[in-house]
N, C-alpha and C positions, 0 to 999 in steps of 0.2 A: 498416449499423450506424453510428451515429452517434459521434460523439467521447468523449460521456460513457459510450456503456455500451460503450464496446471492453473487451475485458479481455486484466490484462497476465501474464505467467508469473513466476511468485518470481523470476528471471533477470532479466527486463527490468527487473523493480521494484529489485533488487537494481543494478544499473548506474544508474537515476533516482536514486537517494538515495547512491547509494559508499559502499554498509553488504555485509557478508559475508552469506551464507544464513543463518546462525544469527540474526542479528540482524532481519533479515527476519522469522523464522519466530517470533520472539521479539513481534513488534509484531503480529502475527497472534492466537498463540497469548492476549496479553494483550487483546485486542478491541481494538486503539490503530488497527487496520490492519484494517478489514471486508475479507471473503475469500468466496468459494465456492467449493466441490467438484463436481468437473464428473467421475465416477470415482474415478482417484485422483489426477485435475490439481488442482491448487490454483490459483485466479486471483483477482487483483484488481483492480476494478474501475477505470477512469482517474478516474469522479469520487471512489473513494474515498480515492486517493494526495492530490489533487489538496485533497481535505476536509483530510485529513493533516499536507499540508505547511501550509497557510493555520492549522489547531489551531496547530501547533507556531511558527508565524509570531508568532501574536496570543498566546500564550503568553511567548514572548521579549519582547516588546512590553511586556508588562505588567509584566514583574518589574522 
C-alpha cells in the first residue's frame, strides 16, 4: 500500500491534528474531512488529512 492510500484510525488522525474525538468526528460528519467505512471502522485516508491540512493552510493564507 503506498503512502497516499494508507488509511488512518479517528486515533491516529486525532494525535496528527491535537483535536479530541469529537472534533475529529465533527470534521467528518461536516464532509471537511473525507472518510470511509470499512464495517464499523471509520478511516481516513493519509491523502485526505494531508488535502486538509494544505485547504486549511491556503485558507489562513488568504485571509
Amino acid at each position: 500500500m503506498t503512502a497516499g492510500t494508507e488509511l488512518l484510525t479517528v486515533p491516529q488522525v486525532m494525535e496528527r491534528l491535537q483535536l479530541g474525538r469529537t472534533a475529529v468526528y465533527d470534521l467528518i460528519r461536516t464532509h471537511q474531512l473525507p472518510s470511509i467505512t470499512l464495517g464499523r471502522a471509520r478511516r481516513i485516508p493519509t491523502h485526505a488529512l494531508t488535502d486538509f491540512i494544505r485547504t486549511r493552510l491556503d485558507q489562513e493564507a488568504a485571509a
